[in-house]
Structures are given as C-alpha cells and as structure tokens.
C-alpha atoms as an extended CHARMM CRD file, in Angstrom:
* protein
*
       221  EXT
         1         1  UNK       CA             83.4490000000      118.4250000000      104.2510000000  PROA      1               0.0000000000
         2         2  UNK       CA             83.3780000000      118.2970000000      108.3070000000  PROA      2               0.0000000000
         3         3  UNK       CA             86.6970000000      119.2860000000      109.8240000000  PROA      3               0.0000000000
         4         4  UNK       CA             86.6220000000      115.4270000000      111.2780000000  PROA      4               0.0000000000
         5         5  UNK       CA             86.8460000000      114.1520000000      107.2190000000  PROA      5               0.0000000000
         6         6  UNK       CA             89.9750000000      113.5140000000      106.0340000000  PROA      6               0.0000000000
         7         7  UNK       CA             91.0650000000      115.5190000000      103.0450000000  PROA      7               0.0000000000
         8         8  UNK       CA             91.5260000000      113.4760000000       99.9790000000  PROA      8               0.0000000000
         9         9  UNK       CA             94.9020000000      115.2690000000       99.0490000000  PROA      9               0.0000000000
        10        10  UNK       CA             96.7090000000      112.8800000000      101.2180000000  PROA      10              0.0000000000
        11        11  UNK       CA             95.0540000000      109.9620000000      100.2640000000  PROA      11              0.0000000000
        12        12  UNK       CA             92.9640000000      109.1320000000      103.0710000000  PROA      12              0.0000000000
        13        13  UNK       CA             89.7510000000      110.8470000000      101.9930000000  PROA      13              0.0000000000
        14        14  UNK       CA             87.4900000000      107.6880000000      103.4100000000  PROA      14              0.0000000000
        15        15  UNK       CA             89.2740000000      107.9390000000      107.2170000000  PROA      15              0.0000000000
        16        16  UNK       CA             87.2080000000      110.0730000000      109.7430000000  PROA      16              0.0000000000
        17        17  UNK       CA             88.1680000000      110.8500000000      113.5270000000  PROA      17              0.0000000000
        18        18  UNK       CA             84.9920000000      108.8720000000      114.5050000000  PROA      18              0.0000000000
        19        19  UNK       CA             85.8040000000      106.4460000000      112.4210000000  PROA      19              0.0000000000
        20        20  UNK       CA             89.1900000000      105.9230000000      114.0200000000  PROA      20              0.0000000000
        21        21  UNK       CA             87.7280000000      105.6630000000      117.5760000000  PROA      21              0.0000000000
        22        22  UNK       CA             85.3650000000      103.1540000000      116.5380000000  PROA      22              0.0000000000
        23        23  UNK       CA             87.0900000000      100.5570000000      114.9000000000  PROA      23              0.0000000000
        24        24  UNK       CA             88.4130000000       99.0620000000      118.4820000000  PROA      24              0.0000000000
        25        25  UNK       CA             86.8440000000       99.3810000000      121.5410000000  PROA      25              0.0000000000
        26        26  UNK       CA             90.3610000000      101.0280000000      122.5100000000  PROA      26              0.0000000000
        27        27  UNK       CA             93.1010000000      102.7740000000      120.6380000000  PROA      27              0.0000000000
        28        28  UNK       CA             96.6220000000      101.6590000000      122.3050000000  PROA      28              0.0000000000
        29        29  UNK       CA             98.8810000000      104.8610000000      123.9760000000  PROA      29              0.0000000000
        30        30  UNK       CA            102.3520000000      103.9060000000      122.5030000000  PROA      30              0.0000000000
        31        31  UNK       CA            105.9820000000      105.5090000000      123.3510000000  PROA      31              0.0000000000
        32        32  UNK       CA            108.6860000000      103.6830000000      121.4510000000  PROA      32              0.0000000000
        33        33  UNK       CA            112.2710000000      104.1680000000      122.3110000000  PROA      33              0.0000000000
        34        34  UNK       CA            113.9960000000      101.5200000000      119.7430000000  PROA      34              0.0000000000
        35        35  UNK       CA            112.8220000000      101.5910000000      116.0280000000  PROA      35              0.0000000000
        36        36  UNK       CA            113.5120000000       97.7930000000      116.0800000000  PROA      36              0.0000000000
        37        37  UNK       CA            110.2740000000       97.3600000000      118.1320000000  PROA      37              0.0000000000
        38        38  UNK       CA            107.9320000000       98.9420000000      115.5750000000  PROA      38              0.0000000000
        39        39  UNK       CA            107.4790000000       96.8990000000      113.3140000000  PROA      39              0.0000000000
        40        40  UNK       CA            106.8710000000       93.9030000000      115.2090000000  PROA      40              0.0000000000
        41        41  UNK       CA            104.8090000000       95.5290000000      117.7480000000  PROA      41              0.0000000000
        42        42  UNK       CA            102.7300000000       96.6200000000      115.0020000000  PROA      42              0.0000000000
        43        43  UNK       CA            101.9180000000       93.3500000000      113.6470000000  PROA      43              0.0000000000
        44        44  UNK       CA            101.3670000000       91.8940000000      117.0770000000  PROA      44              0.0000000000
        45        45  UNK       CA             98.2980000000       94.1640000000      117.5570000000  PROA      45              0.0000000000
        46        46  UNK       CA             96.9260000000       94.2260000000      114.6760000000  PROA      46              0.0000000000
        47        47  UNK       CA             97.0870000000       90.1500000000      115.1520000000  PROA      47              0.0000000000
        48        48  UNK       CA             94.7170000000       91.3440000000      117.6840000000  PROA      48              0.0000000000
        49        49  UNK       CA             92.9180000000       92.8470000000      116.3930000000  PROA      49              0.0000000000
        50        50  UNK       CA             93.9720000000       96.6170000000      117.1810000000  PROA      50              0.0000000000
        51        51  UNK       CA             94.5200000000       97.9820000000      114.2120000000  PROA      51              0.0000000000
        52        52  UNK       CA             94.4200000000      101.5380000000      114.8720000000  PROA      52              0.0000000000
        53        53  UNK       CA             97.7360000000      102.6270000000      116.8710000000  PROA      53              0.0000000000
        54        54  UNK       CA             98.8000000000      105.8440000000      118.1120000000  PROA      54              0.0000000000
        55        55  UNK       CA            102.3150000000      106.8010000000      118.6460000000  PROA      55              0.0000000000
        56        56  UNK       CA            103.3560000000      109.4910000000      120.5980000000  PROA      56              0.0000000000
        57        57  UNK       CA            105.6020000000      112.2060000000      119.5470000000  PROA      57              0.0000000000
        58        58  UNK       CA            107.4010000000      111.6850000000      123.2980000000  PROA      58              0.0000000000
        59        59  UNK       CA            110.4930000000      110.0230000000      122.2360000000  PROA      59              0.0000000000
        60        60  UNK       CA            113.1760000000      110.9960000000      119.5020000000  PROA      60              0.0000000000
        61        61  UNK       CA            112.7870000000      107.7090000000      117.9930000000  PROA      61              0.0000000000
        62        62  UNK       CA            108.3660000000      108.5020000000      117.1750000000  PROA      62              0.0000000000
        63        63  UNK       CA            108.9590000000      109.7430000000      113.6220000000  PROA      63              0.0000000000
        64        64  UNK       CA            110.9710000000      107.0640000000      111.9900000000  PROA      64              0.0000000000
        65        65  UNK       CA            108.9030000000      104.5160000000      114.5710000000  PROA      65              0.0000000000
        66        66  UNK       CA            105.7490000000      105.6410000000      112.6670000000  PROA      66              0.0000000000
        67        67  UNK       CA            107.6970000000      105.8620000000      108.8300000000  PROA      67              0.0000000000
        68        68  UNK       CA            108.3530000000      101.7320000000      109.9010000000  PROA      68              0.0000000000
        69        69  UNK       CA            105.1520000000      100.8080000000      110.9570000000  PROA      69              0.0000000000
        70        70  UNK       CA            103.6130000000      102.7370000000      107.9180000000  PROA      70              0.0000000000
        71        71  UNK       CA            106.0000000000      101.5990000000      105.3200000000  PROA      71              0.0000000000
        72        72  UNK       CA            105.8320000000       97.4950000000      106.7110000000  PROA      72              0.0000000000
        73        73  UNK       CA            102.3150000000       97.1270000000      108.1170000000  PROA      73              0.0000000000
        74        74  UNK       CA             99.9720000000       98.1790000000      105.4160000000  PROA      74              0.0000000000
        75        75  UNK       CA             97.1890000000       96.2620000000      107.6380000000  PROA      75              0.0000000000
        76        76  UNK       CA             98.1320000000       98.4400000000      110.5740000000  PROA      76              0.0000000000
        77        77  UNK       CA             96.6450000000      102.8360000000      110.7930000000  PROA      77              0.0000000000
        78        78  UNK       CA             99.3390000000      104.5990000000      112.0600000000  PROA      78              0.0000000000
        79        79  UNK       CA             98.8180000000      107.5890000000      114.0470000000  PROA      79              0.0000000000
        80        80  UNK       CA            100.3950000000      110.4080000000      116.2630000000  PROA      80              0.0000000000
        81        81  UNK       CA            100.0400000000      111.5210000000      119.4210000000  PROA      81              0.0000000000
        82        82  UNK       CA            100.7550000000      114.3210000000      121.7970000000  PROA      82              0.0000000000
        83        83  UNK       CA            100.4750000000      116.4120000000      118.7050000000  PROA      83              0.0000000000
        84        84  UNK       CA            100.7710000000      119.7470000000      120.2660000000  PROA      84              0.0000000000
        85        85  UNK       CA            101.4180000000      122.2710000000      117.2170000000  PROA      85              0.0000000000
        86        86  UNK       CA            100.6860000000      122.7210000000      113.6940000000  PROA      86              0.0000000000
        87        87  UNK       CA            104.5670000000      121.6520000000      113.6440000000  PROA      87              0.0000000000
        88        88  UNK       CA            104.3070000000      118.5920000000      114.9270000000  PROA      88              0.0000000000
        89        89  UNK       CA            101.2590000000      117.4480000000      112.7130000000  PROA      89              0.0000000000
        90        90  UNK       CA            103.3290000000      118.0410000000      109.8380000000  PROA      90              0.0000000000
        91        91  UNK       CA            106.2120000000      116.0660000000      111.4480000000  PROA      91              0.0000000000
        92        92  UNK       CA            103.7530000000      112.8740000000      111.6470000000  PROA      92              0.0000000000
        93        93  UNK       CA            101.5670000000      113.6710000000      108.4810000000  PROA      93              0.0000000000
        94        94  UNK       CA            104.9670000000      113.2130000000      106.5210000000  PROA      94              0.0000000000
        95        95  UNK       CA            106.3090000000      109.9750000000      108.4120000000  PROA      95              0.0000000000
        96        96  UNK       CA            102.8280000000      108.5310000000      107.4410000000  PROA      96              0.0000000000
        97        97  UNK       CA            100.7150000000      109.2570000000      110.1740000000  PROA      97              0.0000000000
        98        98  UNK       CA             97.0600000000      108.8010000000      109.1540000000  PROA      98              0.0000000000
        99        99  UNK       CA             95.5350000000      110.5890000000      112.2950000000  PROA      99              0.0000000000
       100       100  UNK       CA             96.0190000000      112.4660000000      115.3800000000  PROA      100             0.0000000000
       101       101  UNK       CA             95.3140000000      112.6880000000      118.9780000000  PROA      101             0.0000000000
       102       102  UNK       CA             96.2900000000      115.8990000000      120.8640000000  PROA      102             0.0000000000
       103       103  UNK       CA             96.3570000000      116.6270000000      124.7500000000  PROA      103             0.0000000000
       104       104  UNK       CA             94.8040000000      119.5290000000      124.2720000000  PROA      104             0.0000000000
       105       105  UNK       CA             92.8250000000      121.7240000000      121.0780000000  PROA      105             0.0000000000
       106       106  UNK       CA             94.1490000000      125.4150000000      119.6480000000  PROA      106             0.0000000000
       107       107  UNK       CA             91.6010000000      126.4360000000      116.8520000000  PROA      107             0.0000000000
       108       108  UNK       CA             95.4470000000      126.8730000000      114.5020000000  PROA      108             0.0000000000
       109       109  UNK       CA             96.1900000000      122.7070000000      115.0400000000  PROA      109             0.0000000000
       110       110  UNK       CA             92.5820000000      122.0050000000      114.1600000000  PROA      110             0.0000000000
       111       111  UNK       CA             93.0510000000      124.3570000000      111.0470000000  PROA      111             0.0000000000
       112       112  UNK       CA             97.1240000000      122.8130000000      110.5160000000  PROA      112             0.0000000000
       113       113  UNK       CA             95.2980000000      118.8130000000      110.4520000000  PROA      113             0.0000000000
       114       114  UNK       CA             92.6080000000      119.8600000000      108.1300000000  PROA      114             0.0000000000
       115       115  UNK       CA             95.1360000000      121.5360000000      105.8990000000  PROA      115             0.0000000000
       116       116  UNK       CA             96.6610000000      118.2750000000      106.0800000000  PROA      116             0.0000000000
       117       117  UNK       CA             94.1730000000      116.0460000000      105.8680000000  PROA      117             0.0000000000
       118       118  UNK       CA             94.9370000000      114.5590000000      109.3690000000  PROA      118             0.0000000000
       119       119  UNK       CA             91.7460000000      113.4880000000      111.0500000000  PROA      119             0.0000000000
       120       120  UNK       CA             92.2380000000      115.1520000000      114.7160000000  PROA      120             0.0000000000
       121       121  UNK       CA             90.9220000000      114.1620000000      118.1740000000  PROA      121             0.0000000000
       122       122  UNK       CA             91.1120000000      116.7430000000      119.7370000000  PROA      122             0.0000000000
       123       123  UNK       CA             91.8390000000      116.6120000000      123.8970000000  PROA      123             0.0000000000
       124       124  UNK       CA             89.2080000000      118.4360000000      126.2870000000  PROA      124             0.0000000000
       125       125  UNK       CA             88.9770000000      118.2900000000      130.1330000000  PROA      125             0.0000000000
       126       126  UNK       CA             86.0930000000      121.1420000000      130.3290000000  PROA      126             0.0000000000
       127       127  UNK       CA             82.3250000000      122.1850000000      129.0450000000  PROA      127             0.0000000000
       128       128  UNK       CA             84.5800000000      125.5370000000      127.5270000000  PROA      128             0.0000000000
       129       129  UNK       CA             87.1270000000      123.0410000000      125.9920000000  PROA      129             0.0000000000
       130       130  UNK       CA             84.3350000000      121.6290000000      124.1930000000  PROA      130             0.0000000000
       131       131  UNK       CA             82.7600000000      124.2230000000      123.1130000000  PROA      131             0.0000000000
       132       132  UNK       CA             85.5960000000      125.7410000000      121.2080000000  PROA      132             0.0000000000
       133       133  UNK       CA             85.9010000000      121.9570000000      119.4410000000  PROA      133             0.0000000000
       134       134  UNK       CA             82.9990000000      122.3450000000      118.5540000000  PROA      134             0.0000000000
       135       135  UNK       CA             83.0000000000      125.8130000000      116.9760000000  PROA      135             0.0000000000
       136       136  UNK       CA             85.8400000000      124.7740000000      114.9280000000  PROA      136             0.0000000000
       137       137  UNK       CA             83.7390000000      121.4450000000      114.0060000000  PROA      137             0.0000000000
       138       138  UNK       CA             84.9490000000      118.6510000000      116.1520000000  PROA      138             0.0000000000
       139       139  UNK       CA             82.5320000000      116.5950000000      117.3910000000  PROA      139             0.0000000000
       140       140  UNK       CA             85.0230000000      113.1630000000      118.1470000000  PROA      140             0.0000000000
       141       141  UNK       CA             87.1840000000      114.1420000000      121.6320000000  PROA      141             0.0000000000
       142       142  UNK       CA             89.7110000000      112.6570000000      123.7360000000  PROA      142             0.0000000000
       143       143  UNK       CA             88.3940000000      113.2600000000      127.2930000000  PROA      143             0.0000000000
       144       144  UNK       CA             91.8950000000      113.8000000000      129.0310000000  PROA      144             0.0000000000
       145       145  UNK       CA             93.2290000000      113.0610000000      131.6290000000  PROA      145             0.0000000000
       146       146  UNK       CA             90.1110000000      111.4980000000      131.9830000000  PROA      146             0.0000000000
       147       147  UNK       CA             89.8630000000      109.9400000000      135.4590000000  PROA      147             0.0000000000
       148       148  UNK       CA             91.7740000000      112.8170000000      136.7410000000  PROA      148             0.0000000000
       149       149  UNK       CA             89.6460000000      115.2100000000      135.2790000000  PROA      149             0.0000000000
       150       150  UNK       CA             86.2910000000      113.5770000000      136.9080000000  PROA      150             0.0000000000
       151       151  UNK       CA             86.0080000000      110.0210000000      135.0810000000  PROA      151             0.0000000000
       152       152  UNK       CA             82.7230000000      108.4210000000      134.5700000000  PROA      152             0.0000000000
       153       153  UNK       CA             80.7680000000      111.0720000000      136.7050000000  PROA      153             0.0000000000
       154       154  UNK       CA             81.8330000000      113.8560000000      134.4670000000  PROA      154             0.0000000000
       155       155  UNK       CA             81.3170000000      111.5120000000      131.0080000000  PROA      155             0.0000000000
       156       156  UNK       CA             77.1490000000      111.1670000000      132.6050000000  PROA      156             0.0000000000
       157       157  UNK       CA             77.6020000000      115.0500000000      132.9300000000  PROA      157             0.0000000000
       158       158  UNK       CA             78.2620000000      115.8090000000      129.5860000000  PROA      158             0.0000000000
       159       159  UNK       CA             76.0010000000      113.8090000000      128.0860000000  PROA      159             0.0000000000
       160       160  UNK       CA             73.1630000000      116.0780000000      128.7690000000  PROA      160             0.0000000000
       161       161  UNK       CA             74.7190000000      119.6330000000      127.3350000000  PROA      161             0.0000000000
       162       162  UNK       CA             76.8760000000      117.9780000000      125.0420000000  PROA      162             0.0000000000
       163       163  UNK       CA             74.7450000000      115.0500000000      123.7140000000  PROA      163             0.0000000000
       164       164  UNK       CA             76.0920000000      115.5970000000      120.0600000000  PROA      164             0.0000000000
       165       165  UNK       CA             79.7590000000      114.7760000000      121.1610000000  PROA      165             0.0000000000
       166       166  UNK       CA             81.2450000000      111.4800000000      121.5200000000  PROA      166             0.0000000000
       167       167  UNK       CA             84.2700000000      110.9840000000      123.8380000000  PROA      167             0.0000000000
       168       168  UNK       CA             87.5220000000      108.7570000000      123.6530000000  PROA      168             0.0000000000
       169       169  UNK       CA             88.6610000000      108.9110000000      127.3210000000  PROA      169             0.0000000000
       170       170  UNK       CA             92.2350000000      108.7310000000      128.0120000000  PROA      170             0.0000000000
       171       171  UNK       CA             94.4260000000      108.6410000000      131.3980000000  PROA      171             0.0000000000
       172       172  UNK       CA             94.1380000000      106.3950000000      134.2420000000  PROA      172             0.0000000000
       173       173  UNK       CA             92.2300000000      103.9660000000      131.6960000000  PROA      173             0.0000000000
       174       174  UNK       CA             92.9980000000      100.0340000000      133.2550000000  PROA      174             0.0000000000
       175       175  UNK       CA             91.7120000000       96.8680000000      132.6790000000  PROA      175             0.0000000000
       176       176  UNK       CA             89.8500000000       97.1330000000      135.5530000000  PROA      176             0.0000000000
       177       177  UNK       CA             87.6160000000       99.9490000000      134.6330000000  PROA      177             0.0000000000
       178       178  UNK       CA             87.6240000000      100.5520000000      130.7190000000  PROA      178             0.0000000000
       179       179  UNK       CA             84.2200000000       98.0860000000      130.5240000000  PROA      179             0.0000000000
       180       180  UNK       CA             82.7460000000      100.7990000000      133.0630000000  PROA      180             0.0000000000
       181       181  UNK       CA             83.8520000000      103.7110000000      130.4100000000  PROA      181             0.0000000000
       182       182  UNK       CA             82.6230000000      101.7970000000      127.4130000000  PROA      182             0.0000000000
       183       183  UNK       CA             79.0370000000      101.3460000000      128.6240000000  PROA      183             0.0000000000
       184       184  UNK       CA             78.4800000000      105.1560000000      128.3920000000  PROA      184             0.0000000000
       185       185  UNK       CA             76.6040000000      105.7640000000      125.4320000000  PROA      185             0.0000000000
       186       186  UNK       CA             78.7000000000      108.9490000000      124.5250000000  PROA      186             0.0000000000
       187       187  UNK       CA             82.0680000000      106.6070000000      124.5760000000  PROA      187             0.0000000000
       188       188  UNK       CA             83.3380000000      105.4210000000      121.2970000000  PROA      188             0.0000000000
       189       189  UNK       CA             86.5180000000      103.6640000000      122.6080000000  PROA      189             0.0000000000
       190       190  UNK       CA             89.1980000000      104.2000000000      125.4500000000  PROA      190             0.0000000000
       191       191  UNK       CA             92.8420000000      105.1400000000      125.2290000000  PROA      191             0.0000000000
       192       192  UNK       CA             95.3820000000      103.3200000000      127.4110000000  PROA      192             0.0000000000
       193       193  UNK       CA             98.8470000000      102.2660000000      127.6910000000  PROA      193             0.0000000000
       194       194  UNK       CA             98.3160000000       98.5960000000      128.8530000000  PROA      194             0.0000000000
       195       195  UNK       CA             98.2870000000       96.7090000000      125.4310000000  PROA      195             0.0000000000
       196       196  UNK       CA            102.2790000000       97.5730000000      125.3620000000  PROA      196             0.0000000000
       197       197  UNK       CA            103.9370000000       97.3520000000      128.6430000000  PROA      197             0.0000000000
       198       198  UNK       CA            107.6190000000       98.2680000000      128.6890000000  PROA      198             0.0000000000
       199       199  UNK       CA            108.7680000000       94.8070000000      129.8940000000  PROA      199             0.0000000000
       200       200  UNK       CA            106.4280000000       93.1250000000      126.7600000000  PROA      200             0.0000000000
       201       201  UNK       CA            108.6930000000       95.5920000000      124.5180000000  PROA      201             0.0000000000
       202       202  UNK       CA            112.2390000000       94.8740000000      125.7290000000  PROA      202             0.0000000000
       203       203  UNK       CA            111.7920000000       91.2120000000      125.8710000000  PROA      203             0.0000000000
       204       204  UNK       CA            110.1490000000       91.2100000000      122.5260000000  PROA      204             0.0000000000
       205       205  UNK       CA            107.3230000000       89.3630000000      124.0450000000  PROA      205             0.0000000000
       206       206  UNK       CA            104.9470000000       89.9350000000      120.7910000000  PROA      206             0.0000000000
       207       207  UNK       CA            102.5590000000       87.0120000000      121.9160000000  PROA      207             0.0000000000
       208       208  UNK       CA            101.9220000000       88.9400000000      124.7170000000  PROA      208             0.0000000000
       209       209  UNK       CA            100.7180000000       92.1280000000      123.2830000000  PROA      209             0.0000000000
       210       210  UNK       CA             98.7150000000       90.0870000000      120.7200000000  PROA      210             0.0000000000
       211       211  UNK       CA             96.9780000000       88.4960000000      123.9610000000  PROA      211             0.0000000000
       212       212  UNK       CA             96.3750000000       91.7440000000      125.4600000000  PROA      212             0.0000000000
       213       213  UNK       CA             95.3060000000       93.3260000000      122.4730000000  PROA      213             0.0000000000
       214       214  UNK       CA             92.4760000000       90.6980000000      121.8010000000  PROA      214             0.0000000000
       215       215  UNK       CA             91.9180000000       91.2130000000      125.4880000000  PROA      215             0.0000000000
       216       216  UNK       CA             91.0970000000       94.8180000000      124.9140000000  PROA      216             0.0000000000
       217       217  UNK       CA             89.1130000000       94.2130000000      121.6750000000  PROA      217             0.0000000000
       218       218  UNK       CA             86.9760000000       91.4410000000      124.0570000000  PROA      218             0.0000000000
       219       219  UNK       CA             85.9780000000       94.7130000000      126.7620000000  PROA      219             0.0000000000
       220       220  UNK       CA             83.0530000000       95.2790000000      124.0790000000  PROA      220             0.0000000000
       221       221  UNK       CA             80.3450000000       92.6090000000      123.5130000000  PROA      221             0.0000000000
C-alpha cells in the first residue's frame, strides 16, 4: 500500500490523497469560528458541488466544526488542515477528518497519517521539499504558498525534474488566476479561501457559497 492509500482500519481504505485533489477542480481553505456555521456551510458546497472541504486547525472551534460536518453531512469529506504534528492528525482523525493538508512535510507526520489512515498532502515550496515527500512516498503535494513561492513559473519548473508529482497549489489562489494554475498538466486542483468569505459566513448567506462553489467547480472544462 502507497503511503498516499488510506489504511482500511479507519474505514476509508478506497480514499487516496490524489483522489481527494481530483474530485473538484479546487478544495475550499476553511477557518470556522462558530460551530453553528458548519453544518450549513457544509451543505451549501457540497450543493455545489465541492464536496471535499478542508478545515483548518486555526481556530478553537476546528475540532467540533469538523465532528458536525462529519456527523450531519454524510455527502460532504471532511478534512483538516494546517496539520502540523503527529498531534494534531490525531486531533482531526478522531473528530472525523478523512484527510489532511499540511503547510509543510516532517517524515514523523507522514509516518503519524499513515498510522492513521489519514491520506496526507503534504506542503512543499522547494525541489529538496520534494524530494524528501517523495522518499517517504508522497507523490500528491500542496505547492505552498504557492504564488509567493514562484507561482506558475516555478509549477513549469518542476514539471521537468519532478514529472511524477502532481501539485495542489495553495496561497494567493483568486478567481482571477486559478484557470491559469489548472491548465498545468502537473495541477490536480487549487486551494483557496474564496468559496467562504467571512461576510458569506456571518450573514449566513448559504446561496452564496453554493454560487461560488459551482463557480469554482465551472474553472475546469
């Protein structure tokens, strides 16, 4: 079994990491600070059609946030991001978090989500960064901060050295260039924050995050 398979002791034995960055042509950045919001946020993407949705571990509210969304929107993947140790995969494997996306890779987190089960996308910014992925088996990466780190120019780099890797570029992802990201043959999907503004979440404005969302899922022909 890869290090990308899931491990079937937690039940998800059929999810892989690529197969969480391609089932969208973007996987939503989410911070929730109200519990209340999960649920229906959750069910507003997946109305369109975003079903995989990551959460970040950067508010105290994450963990039961995730719990809702996994408990009420069976339709809906849950998963966690700005995973940073083998701690916090734990955390989000046991609030029913079904995948994660770190900022960064340490050989122990990829060795912590396989324990787990936890398909892991890994985040790289450099040829060295990848490399060590790859030695520990991770061939699906989260280019971040991706436009800071050299956007589209270093994406065309990489796909000479690193053919065999495919990239989910995250950070400074808009609108107005994610089409430009997508048409690189080594891009599976983007990562942004768009599809769930903070104004969208405190006016409970669900109909606008199911627009966006179809929105996003319209960025790939």
């Amino acid at each position: 079994m890869a290090v990308n398979d899931a491990n079937p002791s937690n039940g998800n034995a059929s999810l892989t990491a690529i197969e969480v960055m391609r089932d969208a042509p973007m996987i939503p950045v989410i911070v929730l600070n109200d519990v209340q919001h999960a649920v229906p946020m959750a069910r507003a993407l997946v109305a369109g059609g975003i079903r995989m949705l990551e959460v970040t571990l950067r508010t105290p509210q994450a963990l039961a946030c995730m719990e809702a969304i996994a408990r009420d929107v069976p339709q809906a993947v849950v998963g966690a991001g700005t995973v940073r140790s083998a701690a916090d995969a734990k955390a989000a494997a046991s609030a029913g978090a079904r995948f994660a996306v770190s900022p960064g890779f340490t050989p122990a987190m990829g060795q912590a989500c396989r324990d787990l089960g936890l398909p892991l996308l890994p985040g790289v910014a450099t040829g060295s960064e990848i490399m060590m992925a790859q030695e520990e088996g991770f061939n699906a990466l989260k280019f971040f901060p991706a436009v800071q780190a050299g956007g589209l120019a270093m994406l065309k780099a990489w796909q000479g050295p690193f053919g065999d890797v495919v990239f989910c570029p995250t950070g400074g992802i808009q609108p107005g260039n994610a089409a430009e990201f997508l048409a690189l043959g080594n891009v599976a999907c983007v990562g942004g924050s768009w599809l769930v503004p903070g104004d969208a979440l405190a006016q409970g404005d669900w109909a606008r995050v199911t627009e966006l969302a179809r929105g996003a899922v319209a960025l790939r022909p």
